[in-house]
DOVEX-789142 format. One record per residue: residue in three letters; residue number from 1; x, y, z of N, C-alpha, C in turn. Coordinates in steps of 0.001 Angstrom, whole numbers, plus 524288, in hexadecimal, padded with zeros to 5 digits. Layout:
<zapas>
+------+-----+-------+-------+-------+-------+-------+-------+-------+-------+-------+
! code ! pos !  n_px !  n_py !  n_pz ! ca_px ! ca_py ! ca_pz !  c_px !  c_py !  c_pz !
+------+-----+-------+-------+-------+-------+-------+-------+-------+-------+-------+
!  ALA ! NUM !     X !     Y !     Z !     X !     Y !     Z !     X !     Y !     Z !
...
+------+-----+-------+-------+-------+-------+-------+-------+-------+-------+-------+
</zapas>
This chain:
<zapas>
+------+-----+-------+-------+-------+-------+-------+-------+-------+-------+-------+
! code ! pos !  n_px !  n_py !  n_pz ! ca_px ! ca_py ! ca_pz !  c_px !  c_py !  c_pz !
+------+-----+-------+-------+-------+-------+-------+-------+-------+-------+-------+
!  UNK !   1 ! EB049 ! 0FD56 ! 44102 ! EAD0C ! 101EC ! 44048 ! EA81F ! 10148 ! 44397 !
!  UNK !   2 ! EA72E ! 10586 ! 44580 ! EA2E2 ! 1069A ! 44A0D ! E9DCC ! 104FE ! 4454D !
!  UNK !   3 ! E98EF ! 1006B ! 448A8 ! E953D ! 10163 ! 4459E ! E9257 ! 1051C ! 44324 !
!  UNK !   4 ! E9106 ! 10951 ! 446EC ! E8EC3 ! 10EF7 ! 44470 ! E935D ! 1110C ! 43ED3 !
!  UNK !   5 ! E9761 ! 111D2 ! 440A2 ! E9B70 ! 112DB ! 43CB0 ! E9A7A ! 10FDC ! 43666 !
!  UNK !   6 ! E97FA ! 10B2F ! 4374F ! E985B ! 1094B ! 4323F ! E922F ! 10977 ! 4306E !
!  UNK !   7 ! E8EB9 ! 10A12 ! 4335F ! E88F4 ! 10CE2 ! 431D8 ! E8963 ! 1145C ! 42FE9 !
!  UNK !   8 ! E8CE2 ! 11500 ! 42E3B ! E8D83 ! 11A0C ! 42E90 ! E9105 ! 1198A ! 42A3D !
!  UNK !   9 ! E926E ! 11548 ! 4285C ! E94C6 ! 11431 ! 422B1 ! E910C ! 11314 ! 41F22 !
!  UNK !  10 ! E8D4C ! 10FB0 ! 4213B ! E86E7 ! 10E65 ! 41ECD ! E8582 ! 112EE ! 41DFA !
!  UNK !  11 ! E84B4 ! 1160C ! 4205F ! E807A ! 11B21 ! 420DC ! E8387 ! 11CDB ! 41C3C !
!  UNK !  12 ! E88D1 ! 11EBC ! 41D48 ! E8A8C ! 1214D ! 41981 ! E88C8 ! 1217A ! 413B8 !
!  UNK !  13 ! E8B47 ! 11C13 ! 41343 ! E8B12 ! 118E8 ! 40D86 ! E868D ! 119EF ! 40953 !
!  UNK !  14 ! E81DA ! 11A31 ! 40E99 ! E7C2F ! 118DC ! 40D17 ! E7CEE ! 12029 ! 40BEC !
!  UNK !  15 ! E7DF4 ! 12424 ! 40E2F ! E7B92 ! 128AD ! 40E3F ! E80A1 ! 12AA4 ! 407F9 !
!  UNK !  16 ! E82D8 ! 1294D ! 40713 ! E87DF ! 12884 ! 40226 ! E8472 ! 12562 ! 3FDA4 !
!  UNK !  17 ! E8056 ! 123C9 ! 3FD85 ! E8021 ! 12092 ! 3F823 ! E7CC1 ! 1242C ! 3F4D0 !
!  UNK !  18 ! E7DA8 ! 12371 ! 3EF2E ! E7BFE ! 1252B ! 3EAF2 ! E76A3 ! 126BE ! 3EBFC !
!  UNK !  19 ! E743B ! 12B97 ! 3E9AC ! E6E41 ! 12CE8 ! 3EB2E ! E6C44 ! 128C0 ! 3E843 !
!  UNK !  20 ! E6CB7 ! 126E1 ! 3E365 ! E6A0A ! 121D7 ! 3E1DA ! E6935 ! 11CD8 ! 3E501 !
!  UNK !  21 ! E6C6C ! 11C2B ! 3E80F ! E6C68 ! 118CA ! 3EB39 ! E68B3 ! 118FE ! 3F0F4 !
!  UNK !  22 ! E69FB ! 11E82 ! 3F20F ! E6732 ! 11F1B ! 3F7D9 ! E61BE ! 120B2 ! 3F6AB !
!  UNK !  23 ! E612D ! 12302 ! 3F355 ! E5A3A ! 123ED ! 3F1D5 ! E576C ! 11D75 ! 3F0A1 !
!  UNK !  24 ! E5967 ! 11A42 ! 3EEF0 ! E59B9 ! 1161D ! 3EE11 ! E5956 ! 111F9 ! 3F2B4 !
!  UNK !  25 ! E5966 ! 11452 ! 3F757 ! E58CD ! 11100 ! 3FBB2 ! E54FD ! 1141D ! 3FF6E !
!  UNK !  26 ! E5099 ! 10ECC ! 40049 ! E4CF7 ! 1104F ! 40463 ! E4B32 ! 10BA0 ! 406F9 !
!  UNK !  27 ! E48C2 ! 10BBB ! 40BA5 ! E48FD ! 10899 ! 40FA3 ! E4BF6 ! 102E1 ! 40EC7 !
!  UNK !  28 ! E4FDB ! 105E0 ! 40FB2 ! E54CE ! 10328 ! 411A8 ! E5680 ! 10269 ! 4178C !
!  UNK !  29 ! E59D9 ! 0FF15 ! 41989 ! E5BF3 ! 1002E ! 41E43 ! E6027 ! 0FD21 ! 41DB6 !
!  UNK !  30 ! E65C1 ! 1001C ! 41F0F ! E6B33 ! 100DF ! 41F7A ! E6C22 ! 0FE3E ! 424D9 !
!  UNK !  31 ! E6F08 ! 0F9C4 ! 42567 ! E70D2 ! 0F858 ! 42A68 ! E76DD ! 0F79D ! 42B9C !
!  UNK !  32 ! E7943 ! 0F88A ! 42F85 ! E7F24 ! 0F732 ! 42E9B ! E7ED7 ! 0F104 ! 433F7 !
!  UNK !  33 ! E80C9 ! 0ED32 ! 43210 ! E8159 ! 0E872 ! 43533 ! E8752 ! 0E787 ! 435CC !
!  UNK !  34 ! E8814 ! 0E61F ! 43884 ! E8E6F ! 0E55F ! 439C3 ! E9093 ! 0DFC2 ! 435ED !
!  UNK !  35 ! E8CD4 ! 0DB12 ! 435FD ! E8D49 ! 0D806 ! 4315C ! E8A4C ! 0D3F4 ! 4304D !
!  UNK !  36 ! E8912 ! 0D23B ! 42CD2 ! E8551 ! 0CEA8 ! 42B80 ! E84CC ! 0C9DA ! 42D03 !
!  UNK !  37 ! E801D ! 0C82B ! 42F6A ! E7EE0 ! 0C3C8 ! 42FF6 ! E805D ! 0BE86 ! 42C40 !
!  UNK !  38 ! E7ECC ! 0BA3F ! 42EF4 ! E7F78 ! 0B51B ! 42A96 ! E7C4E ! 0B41D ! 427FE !
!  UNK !  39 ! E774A ! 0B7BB ! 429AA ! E736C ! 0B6FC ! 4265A ! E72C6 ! 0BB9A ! 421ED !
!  UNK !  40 ! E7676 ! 0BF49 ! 4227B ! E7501 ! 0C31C ! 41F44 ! E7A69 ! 0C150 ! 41BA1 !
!  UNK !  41 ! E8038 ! 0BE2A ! 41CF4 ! E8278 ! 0BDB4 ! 41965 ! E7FA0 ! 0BA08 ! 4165B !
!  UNK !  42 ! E7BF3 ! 0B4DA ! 417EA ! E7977 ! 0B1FC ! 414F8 ! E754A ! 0B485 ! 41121 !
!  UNK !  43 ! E7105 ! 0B81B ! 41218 ! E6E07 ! 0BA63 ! 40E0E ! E712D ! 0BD1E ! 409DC !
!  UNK !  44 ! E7680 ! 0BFC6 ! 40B92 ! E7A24 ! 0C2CF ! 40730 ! E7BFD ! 0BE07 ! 403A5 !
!  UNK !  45 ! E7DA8 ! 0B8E4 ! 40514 ! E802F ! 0B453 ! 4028E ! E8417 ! 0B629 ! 402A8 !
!  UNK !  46 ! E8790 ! 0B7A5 ! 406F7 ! E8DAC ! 0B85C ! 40925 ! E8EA8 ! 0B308 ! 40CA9 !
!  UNK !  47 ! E918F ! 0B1A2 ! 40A28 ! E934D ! 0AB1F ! 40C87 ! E9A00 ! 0ACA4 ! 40F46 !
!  UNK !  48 ! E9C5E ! 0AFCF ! 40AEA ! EA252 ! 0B0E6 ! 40C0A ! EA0B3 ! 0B772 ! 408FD !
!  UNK !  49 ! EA444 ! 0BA13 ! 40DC6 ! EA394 ! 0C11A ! 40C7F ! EA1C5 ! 0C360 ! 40E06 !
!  UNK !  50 ! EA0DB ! 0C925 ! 40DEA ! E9E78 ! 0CB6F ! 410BD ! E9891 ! 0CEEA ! 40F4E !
!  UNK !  51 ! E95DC ! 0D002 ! 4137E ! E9255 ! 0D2AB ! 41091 ! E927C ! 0D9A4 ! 414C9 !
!  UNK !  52 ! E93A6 ! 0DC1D ! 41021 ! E93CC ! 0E12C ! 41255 ! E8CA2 ! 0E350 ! 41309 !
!  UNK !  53 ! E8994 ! 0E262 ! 40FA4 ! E85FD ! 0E499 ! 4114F ! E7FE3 ! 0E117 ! 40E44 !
!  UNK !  54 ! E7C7C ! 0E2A7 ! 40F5F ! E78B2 ! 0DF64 ! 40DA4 ! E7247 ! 0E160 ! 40CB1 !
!  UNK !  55 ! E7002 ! 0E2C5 ! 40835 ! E6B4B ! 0E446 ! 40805 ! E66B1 ! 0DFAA ! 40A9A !
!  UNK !  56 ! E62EE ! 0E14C ! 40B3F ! E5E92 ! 0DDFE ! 40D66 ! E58C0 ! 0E048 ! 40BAE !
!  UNK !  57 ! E5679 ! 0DEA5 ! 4084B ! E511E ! 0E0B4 ! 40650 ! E503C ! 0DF4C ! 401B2 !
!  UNK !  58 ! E4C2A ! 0E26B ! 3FD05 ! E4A7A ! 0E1EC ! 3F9B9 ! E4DCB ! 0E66D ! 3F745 !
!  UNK !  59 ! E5073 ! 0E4DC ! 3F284 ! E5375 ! 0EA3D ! 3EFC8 ! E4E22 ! 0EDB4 ! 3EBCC !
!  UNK !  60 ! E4FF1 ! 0F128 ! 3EA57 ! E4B89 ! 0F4E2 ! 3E8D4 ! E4A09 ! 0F28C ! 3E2DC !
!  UNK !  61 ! E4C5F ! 0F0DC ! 3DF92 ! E4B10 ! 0EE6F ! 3DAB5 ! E452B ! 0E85B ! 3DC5A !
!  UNK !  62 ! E4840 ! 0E6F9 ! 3E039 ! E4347 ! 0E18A ! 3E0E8 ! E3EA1 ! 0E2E9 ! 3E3DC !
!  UNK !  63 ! E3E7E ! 0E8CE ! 3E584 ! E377F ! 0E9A8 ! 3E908 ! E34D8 ! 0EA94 ! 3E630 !
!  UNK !  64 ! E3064 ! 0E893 ! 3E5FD ! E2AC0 ! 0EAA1 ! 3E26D ! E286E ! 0EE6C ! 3E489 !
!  UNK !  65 ! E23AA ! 0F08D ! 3E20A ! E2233 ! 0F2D8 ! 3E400 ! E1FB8 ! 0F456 ! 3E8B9 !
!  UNK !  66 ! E1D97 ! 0EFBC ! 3EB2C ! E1B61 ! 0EE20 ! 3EF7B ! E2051 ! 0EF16 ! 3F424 !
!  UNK !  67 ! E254A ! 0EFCC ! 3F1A3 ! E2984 ! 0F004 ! 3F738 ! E2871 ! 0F5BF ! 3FBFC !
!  UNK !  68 ! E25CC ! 0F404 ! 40005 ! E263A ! 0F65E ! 401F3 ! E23F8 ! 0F55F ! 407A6 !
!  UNK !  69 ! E2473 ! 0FA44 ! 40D21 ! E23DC ! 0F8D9 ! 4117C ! E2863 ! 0F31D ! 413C6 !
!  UNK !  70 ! E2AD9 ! 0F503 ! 41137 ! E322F ! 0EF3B ! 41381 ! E34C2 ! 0F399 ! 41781 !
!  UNK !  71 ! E3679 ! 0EF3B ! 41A2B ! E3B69 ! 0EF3B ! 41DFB ! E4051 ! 0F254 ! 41A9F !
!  UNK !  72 ! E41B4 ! 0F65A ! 41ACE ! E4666 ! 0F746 ! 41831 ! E4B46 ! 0F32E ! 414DA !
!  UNK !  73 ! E4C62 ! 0F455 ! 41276 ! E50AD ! 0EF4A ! 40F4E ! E5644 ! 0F1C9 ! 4130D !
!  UNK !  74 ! E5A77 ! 0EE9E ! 41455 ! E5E2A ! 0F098 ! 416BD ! E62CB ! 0EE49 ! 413A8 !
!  UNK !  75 ! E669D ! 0F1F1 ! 4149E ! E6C39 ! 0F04A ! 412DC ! E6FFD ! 0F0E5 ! 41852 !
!  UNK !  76 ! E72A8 ! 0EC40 ! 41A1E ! E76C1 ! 0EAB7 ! 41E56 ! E7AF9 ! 0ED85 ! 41C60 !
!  UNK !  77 ! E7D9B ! 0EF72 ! 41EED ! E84DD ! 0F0DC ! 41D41 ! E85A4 ! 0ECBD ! 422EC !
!  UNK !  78 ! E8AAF ! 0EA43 ! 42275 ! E8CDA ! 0E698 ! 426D7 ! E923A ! 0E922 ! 42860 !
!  UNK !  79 ! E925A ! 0EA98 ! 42B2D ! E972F ! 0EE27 ! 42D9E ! E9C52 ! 0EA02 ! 42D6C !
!  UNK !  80 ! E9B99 ! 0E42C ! 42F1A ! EA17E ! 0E025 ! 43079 ! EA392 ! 0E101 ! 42C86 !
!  UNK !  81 ! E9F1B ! 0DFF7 ! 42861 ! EA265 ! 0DE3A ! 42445 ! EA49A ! 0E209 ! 4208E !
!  UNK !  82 ! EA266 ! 0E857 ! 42070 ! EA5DE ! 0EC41 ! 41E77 ! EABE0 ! 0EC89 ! 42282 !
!  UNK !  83 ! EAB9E ! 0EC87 ! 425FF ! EAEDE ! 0ED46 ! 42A22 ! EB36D ! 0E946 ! 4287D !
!  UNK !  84 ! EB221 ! 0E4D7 ! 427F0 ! EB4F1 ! 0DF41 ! 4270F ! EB877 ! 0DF39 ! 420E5 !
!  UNK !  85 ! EB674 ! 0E1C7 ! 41E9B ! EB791 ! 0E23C ! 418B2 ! EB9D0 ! 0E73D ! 416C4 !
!  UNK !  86 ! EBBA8 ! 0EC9D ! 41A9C ! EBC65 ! 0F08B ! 418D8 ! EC15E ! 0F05A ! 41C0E !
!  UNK !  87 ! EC5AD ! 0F40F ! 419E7 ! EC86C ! 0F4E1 ! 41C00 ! EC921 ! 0F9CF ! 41DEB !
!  UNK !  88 ! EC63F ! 0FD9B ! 41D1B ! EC7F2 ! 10297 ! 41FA5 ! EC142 ! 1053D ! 41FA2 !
!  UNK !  89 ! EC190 ! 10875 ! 42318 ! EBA56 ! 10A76 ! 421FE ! EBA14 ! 10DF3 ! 41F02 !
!  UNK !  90 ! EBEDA ! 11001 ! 41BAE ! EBCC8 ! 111FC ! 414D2 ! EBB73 ! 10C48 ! 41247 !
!  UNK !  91 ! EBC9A ! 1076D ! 41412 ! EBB81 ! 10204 ! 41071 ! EB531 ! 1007A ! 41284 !
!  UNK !  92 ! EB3E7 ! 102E2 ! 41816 ! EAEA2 ! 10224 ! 4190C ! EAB86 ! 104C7 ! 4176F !
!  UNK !  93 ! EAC9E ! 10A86 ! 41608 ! EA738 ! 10C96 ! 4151F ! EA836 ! 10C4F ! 40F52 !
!  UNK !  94 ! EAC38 ! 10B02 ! 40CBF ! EAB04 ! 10925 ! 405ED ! EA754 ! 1054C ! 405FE !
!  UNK !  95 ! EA88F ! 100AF ! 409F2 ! EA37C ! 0FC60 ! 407CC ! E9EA7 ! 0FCCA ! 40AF1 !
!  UNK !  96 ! E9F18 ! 10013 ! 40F93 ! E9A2B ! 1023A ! 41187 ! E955E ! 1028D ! 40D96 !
!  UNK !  97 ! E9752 ! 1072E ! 4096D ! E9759 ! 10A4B ! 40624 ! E93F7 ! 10669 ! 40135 !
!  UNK !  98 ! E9906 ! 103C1 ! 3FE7B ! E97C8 ! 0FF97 ! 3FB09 ! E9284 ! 0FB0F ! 3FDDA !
!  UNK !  99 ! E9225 ! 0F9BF ! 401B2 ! E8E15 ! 0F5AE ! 404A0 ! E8949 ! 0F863 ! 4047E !
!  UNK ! 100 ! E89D1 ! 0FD58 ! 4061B ! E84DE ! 0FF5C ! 406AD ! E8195 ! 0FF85 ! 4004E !
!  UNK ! 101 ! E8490 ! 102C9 ! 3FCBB ! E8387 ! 1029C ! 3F6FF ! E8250 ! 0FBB9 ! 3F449 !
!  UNK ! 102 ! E8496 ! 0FAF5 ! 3F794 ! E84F7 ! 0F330 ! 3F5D3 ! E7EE1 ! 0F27B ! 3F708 !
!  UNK ! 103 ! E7DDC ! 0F2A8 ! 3FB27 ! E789C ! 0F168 ! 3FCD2 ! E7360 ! 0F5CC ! 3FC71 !
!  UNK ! 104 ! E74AC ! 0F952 ! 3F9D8 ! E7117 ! 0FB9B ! 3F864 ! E6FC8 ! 0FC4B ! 3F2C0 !
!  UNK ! 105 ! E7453 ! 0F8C0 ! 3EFBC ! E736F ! 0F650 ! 3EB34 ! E7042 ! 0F21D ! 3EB41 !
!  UNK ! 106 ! E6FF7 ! 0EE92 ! 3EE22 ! E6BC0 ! 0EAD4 ! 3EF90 ! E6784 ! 0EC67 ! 3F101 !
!  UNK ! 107 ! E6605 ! 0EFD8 ! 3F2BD ! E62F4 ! 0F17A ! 3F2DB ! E5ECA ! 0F4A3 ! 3EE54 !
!  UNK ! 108 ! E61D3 ! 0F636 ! 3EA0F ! E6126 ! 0F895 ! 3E66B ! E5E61 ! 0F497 ! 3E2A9 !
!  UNK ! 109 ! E620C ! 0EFF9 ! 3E438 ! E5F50 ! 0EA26 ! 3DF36 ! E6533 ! 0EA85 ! 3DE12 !
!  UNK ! 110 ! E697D ! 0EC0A ! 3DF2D ! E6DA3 ! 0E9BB ! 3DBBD ! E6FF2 ! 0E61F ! 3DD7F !
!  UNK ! 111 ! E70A3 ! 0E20C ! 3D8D9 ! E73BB ! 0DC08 ! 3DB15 ! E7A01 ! 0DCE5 ! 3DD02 !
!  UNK ! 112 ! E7A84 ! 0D9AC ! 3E07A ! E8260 ! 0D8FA ! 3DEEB ! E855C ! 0DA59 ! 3DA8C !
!  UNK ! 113 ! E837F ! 0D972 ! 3D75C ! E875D ! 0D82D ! 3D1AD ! E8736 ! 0DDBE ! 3D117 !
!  UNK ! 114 ! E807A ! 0E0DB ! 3CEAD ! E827E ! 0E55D ! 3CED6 ! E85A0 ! 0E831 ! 3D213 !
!  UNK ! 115 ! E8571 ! 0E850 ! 3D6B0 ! E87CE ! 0EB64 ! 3DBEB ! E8CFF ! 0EA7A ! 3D9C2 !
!  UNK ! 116 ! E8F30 ! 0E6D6 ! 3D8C0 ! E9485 ! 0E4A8 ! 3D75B ! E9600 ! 0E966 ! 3D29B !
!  UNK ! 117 ! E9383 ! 0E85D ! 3CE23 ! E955C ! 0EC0B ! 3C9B1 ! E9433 ! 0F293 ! 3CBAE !
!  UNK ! 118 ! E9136 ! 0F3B3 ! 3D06D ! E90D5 ! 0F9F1 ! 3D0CB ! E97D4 ! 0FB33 ! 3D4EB !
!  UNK ! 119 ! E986D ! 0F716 ! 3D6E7 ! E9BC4 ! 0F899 ! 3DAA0 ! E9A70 ! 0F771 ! 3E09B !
!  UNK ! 120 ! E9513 ! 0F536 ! 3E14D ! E94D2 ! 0F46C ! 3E63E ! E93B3 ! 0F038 ! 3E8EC !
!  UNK ! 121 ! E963A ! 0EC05 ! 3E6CE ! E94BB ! 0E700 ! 3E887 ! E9767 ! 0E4B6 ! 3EBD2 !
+------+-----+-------+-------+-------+-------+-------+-------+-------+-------+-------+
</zapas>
């Protein structure tokens, strides 16, 4: 899949999520990377597996009041590894889909475990 092609699954995803969710996000920045570094599988603690996508910042439950004037918080989508793990591109833009919601649950303050019991872990 053409890179633009799969930034245009991002876009999608992002312009598809729940109004609770998208009112819910501000200075953010959305990147699509083709795949993650060794240093970014090391900060995730991926030793064996993959990492489809990855928040980076302060989630909104831990800023005080003082949070402010920051660099945007960003969430990665990694293109290899949807690509690598899907079998058809109705199987990509399902976890497009699911990654993006994944990491904008982290963003929210929600741990793994929950993400796990909502469905999007």
């Amino acid at each position: 899949m053409r890179h633009r092609d799969f930034e245009r699954l991002v876009l999608k995803a992002l312009e598809e999520l729940p109004d609770q969710f998208a009112d819910a996000l501000e200075n953010i920045d959305v990147q699509v990377r083709w795949r993650p570094t060794p240093a970014e599988l090391r900060r995730a603690g991926i030793r064996r597996g993959s990492l489809f996508g990855v928040y980076l910042g302060v989630p909104l439950p831990l800023r005080s009041h003082g949070y402010s004037m920051t660099l945007p918080d960003t969430i990665v989508v990694y293109q290899q590894t949807h690509e690598r793990h899907c079998r058809s591109e109705a199987e990509i833009v399902e976890q497009v889909r699911q990654t993006v919601l994944h990491e904008i649950g982290h963003y929210l303050g929600i741990d793994e475990d929950r993400l796990e019991e909502l469905g999007i872990g």
